[in-house]
N, C-alpha and C positions, 0 to 999 in steps of 0.2 A: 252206402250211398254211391251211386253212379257215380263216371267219371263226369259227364255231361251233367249232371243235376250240378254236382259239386261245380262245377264252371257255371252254370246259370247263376245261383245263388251269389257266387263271389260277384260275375259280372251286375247284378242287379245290387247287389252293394255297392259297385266301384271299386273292386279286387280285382287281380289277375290272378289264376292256377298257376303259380312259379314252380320251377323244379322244387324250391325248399318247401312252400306250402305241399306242393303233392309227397314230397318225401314224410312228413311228419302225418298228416293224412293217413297216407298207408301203414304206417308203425303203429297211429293209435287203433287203427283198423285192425292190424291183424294180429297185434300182438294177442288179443284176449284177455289184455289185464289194465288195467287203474295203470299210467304212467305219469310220474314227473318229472317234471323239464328236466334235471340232471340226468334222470336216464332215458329220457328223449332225446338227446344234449347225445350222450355217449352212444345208441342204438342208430341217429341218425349221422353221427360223424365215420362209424363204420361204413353206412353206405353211399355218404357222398363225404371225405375226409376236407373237403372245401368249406363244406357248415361249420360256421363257429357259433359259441354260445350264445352272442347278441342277437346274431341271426336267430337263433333257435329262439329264444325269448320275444324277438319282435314279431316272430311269426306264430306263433302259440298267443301275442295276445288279437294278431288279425285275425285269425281262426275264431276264438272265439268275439270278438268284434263282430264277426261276419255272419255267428249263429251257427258256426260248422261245427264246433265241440261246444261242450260245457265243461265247466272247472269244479272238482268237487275237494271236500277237505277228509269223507271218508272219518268223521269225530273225531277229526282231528290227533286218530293215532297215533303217528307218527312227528307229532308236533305239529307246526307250522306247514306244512305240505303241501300243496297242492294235487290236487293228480287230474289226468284229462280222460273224456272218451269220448267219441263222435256221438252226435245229433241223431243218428241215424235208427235209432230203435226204440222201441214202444217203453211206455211210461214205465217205469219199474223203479223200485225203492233197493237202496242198496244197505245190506246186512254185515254191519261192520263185528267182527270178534275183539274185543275188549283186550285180548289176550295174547294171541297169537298174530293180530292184523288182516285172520282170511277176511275178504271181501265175498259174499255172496249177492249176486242179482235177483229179486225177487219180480215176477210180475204178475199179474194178477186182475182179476175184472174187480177189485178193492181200490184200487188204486183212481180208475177213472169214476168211480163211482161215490169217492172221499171229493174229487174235484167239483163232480157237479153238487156236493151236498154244498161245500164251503160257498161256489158263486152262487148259490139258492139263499141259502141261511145268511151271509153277508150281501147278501147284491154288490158281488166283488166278480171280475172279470179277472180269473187266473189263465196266464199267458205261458206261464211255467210254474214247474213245480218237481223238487226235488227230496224224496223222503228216504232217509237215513234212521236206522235202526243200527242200537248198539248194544251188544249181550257177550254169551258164550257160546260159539261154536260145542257141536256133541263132542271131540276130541276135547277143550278145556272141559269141558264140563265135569269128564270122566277124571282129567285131572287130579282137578278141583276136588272130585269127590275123594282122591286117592291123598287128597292134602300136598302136592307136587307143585302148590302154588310157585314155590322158589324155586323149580326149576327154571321157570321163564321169567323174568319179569315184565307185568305192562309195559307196552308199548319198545319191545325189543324189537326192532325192524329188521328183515329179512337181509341177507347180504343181499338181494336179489334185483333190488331197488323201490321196493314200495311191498303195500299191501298185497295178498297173494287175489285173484279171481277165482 
C-alpha cells in the first residue's frame, strides 16, 4: 500500500502516520512473513531502539482498528499467537503445515468465487473473509511417510519467531 493511501485511510479514520505506525507498516510489509508482536516488538526496537512494547501493542491494535492489517491465528500453531500482515493484497487463503508451521499463501479465482456463492445462498453481505487451511506440507508428508514423525514434534516453533512464509 502506498505511502499516501496508507495516510488517507488513517486520516479518514481519525489516525495519524506516526514514525511508530509507519515503522511497524513497513516490517509487516517487507518482511514476507506472518509476524508477532513479540517479534515485531524485537525487529521494530532495532530500528527505532525508542519503541517500547506498549507502544508496539497499542499501535498493532490502531493498525488494525484503522483496517491497515488484519490479525490472523494461522490454526492456531503455535498456540495462542497472533500474527499480522497488511491489507494490501488480493483475497488469498492461507495453508498452515500442521507440522513444521510453514505458512503457504494461496490465491486463486476459488476464493472470490466461494464469496459470491455464500452472499447468494445466505443473502449475507460478506465484508471479510479469511480462509485457513491446515494439512501437511510435501516435506512432512515425506516424513511422515518415512515414520520420522518424532523427529519434530507438532507445533515446535521456529527459533525464528513465528510460522515460516
Amino acid at each position: 500500500m502506498a505511502a499516501d493511501s496508507i495516510q488517507d485511510t488513517l486520516k479518514q479514520r481519525g489516525f495519524r502516520l506516526t514514525r511508530q505506525r509507519r515503522v511497524l507498516l513497513d516490517l509487516i510489509g517487507e518482511t514476507g512473513r506472518h509476524l508477532d508482536v513479540e517479534r515485531l516488538y524485537e525487529l521494530a526496537h532495532q530500528r527505532d531502539p525508542k519503541l517500547n512494547r506498549v507502544t508496539v501493542y497499542r499501535t498493532i491494535k490502531t493498525l488494525k482498528d484503522a483496517g491497515l492489517i488484519d490479525e490472523l491465528d494461522l490454526m492456531h500453531w503455535d498456540g495462542d499467537q497472533h500474527y499480522y500482515e497488511t491489507r494490501t493484497k488480493q483475497e488469498h487463503a492461507h495453508v498452515v503445515c500442521l507440522r513444521c508451521g510453514k505458512v503457504q499463501e494461496f490465491f486463486g479465482p476459488s476464493l472470490p468465487r466461494l464469496r459470491r456463492q455464500v452472499e447468494l445462498t445466505l443473502q449475507f453481505q460478506v465484508l471479510t473473509a479469511r480462509t485457513e487451511l491446515g494439512g501437511y506440507c510435501t516435506e512432512c508428508q515425506a516424513l511422515r511417510a518415512k515414520g520420522a514423525e518424532a523427529d519434530q514434534p507438532p507445533g515446535a516453533a521456529e527459533a525464528t519467531g513465528g510460522p515460516e512464509t
